[in-house]
NUKE-841417 format. One record per residue (C-alpha): residue number from 0; residue in three letters; chain; x, z, y. Coordinates in Angstrom, 2 decimals, padded with zeros to 5 digits. Layout:
BEGIN
(pt NUM,'ALA','A',(X,Z,Y))
...
REM end
This chain:
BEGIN
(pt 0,'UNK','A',(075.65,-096.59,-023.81))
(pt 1,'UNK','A',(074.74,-096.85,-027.26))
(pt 2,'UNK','A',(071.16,-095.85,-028.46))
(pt 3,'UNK','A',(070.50,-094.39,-032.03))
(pt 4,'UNK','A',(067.12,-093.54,-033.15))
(pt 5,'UNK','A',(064.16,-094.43,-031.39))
(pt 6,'UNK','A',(061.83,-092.42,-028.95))
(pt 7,'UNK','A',(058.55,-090.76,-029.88))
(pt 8,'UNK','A',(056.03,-089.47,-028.25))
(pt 9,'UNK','A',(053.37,-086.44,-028.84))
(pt 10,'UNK','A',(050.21,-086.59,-026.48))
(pt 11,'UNK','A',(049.52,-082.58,-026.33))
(pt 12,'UNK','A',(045.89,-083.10,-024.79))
(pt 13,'UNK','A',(045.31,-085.71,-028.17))
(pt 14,'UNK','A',(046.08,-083.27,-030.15))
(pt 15,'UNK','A',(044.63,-080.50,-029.05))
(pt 16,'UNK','A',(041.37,-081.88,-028.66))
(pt 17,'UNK','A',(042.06,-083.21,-032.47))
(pt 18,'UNK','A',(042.33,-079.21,-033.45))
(pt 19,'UNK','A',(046.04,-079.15,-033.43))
(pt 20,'UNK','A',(047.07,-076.39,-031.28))
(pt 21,'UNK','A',(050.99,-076.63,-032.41))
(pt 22,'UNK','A',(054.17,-076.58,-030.01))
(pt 23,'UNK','A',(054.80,-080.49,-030.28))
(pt 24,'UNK','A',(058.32,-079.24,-031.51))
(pt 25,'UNK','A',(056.63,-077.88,-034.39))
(pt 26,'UNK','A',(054.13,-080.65,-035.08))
(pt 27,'UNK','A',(057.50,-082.94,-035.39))
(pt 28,'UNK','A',(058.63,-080.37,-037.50))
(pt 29,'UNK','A',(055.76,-080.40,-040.07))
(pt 30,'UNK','A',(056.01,-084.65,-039.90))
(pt 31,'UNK','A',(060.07,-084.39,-041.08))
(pt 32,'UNK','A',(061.31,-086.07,-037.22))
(pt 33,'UNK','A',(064.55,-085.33,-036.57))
(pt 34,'UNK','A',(065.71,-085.72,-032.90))
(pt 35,'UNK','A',(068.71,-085.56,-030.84))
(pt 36,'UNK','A',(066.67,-084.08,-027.74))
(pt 37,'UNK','A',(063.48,-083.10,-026.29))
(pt 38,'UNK','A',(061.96,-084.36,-023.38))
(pt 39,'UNK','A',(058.91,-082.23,-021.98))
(pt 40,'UNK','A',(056.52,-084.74,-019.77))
(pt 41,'UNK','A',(053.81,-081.58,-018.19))
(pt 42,'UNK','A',(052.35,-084.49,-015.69))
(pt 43,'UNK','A',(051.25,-086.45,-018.59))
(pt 44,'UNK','A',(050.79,-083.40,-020.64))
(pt 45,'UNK','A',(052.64,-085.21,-023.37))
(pt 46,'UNK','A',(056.32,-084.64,-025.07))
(pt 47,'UNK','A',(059.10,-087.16,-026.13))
(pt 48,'UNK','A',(061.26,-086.73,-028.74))
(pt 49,'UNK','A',(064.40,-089.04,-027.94))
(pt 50,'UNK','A',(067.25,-090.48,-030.86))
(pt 51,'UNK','A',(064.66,-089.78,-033.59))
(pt 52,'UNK','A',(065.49,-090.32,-036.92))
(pt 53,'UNK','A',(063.32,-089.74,-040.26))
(pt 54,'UNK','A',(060.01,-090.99,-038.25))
(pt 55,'UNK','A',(057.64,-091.50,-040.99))
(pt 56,'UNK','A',(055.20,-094.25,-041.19))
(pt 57,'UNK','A',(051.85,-092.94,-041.16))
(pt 58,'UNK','A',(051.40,-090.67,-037.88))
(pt 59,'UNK','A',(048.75,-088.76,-036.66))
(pt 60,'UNK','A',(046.89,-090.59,-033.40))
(pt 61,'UNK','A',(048.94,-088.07,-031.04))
(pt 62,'UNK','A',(052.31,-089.13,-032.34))
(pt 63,'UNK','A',(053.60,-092.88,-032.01))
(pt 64,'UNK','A',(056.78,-094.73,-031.26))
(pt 65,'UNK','A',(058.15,-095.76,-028.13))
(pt 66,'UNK','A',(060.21,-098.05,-029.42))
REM end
């Protein structure tokens, strides 16, 4: 299986605490990412954003790479 994009994840409890009380579809949104699917993680209160494309470089603390 080919893989485009890479994999990003939003730490929902980081943010929040941080004062950003967005849907972490939203918060991508506002940051330009552009993914192929969503992945919601509620153990690790966390999301990830799989085949992302258009992942700027400078990220809040709550958003990072995977990969």
């Amino acid at each position: 299986m080919a893989s485009f994009g890479t994999t990003v994840a939003i730490d929902c409890v980081t943010a929040e605490t941080l004062g950003d009380n967005r849907h972490p579809l939203s918060i991508a949104q506002q940051l330009g990412i552009e993914y192929a699917w969503a992945e919601p993680r509620p153990v690790d209160e966390a999301c990830l954003l799989h085949g992302c494309t258009r992942v700027p470089s400078r990220l809040p603390i709550y958003v990072r790479p995977l990969d």
